[in-house]
C-alpha positions as CSV (number, residue, x, y, z in Angstrom):
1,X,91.3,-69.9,-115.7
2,X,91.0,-66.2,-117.2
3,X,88.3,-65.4,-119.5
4,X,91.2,-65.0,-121.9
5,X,91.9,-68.3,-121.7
6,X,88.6,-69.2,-122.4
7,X,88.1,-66.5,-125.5
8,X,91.7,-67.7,-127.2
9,X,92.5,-71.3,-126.0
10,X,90.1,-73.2,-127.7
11,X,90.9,-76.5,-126.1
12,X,89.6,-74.7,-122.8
13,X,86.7,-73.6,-124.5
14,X,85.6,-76.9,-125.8
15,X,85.9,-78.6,-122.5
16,X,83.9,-76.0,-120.7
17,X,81.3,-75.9,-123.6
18,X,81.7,-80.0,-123.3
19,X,80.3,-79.7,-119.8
20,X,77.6,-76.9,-120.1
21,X,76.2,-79.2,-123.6
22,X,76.5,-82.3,-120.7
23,X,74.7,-80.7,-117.6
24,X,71.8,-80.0,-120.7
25,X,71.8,-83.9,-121.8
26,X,71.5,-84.9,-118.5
27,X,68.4,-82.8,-117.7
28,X,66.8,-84.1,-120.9
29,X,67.3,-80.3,-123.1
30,X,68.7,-82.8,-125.6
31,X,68.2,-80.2,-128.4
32,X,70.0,-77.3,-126.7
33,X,72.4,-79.8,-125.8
34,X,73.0,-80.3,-129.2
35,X,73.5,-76.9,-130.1
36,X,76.1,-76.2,-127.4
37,X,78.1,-78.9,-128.9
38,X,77.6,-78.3,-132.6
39,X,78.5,-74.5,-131.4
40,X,81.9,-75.8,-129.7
41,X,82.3,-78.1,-132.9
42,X,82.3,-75.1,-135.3
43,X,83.9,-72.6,-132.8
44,X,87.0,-74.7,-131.8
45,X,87.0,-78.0,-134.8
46,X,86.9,-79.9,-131.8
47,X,83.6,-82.4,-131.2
48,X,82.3,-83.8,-128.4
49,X,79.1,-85.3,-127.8
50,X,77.0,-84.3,-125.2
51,X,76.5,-88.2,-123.8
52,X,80.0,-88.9,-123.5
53,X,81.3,-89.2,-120.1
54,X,84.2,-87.8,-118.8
55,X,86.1,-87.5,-116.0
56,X,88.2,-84.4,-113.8
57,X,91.7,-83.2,-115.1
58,X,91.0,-83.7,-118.9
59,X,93.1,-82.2,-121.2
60,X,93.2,-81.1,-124.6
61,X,96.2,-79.9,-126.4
62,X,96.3,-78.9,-130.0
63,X,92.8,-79.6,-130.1
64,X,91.9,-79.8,-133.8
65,X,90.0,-82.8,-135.3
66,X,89.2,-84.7,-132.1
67,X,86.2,-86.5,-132.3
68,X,84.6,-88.1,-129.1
69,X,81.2,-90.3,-129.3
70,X,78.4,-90.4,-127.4
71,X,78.8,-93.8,-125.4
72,X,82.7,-92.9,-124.9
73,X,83.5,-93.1,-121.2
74,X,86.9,-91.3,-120.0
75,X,88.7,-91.5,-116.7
76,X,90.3,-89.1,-115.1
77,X,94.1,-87.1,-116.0
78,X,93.6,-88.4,-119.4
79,X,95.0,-86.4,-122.0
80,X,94.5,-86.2,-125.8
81,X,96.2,-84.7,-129.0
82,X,95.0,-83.3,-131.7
83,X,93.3,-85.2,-134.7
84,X,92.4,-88.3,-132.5
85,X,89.0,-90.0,-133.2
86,X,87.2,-92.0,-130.5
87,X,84.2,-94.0,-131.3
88,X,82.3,-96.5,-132.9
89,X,83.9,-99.1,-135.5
90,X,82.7,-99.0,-139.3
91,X,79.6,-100.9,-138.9
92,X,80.5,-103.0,-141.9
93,X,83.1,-104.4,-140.2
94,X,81.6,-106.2,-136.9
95,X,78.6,-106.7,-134.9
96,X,80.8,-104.2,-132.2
97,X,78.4,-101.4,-131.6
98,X,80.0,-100.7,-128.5
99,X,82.2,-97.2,-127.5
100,X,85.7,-97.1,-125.9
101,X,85.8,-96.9,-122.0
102,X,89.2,-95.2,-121.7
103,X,90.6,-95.2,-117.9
104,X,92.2,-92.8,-115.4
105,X,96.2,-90.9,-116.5
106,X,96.0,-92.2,-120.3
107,X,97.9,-90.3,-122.7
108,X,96.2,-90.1,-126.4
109,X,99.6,-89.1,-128.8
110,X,97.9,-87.6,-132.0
111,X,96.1,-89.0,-134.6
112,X,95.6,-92.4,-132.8
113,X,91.9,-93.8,-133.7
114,X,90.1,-95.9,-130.6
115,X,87.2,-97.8,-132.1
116,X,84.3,-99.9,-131.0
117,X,83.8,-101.7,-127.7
118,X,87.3,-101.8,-125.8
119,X,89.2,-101.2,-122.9
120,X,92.1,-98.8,-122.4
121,X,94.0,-99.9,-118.9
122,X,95.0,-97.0,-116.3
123,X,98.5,-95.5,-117.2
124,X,98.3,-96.5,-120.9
125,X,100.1,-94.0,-123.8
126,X,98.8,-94.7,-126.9
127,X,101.2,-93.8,-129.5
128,X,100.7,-91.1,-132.5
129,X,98.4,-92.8,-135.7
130,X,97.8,-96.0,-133.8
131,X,94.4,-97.8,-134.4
132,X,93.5,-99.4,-131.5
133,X,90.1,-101.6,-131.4
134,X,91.4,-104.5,-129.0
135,X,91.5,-104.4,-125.0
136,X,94.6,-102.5,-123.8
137,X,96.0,-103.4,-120.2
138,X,97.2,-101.1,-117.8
139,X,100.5,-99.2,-118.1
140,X,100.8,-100.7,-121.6
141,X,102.1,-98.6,-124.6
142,X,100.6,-99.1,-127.8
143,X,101.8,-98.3,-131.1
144,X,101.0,-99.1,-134.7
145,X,98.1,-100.4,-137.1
146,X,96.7,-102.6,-135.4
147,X,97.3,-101.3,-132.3
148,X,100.2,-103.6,-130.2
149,X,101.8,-103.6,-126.9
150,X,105.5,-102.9,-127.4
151,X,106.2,-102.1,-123.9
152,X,104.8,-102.8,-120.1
153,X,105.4,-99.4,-118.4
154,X,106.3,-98.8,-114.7
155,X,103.7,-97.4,-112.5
């Protein structure tokens, strides 16, 4: 990657700020952790919490509005759309204090929401404005609100 990649793609910029605000959390600079992410938050609309844990070959496209939380756990090859929200359910609605644990080669379509403790199986595509907050096997696409299964996919 250029540094012109990195000064005009923002999507690069957040990932690479992602990992640098990471490296910091896990050597316990939690507050200039902080400020690396709140710094990729307000330079690219994209925010991602230092604690989150994620994996090689992640990929941001159109990268305004995500949201990632700090006990989210992503594979690797995923890939996620713009305005997509993974985190914690409304605490009002459950017990489920729990964060998403999303699994290698998923594909996030945009605006889908993954809340509270669940799942998402290897070779999943969650579909655009989906709310998922159940368990998702592999190679499943999901679609809808609640999230469903509509289709097994092929490996």
């Amino acid at each position: 990657m250029s540094i012109y990649s990195f000064l005009t793609f923002a999507p690069y910029r957040a990932i690479i700020l992602y990992r640098i605000s990471h490296f910091l959390w896990n050597k316990k600079l939690l507050h200039l952790a902080t400020l690396v992410a709140r710094f990729c938050r307000n330079s690219t609309g994209i925010e991602i919490h230092p604690a989150a844990i994620i994996g090689e070959r992640f990929l941001i496209n159109h990268g305004v509005g995500i949201v990632i939380g700090p006990g989210v756990s992503i594979g690797d090859g995923v890939t996620i759309l713009q305005d997509v929200t993974i985190g914690l359910k409304a605490p009002w609605d459950s017990n489920d204090f729990g964060f998403p644990a999303i699994e290698n080669n998923v594909y996030i379509c945009a605006g889908a929401k993954l809340l509270g403790d669940i799942r998402i199986g290897e070779g999943s595509i969650i579909g655009a404005n989906s709310v998922v907050t159940n368990n998702v096997e592999p190679n499943s696409l999901i679609v809808g609100i609640p999230g469903k299964v509509i289709k097994k996919l092929d490996k």
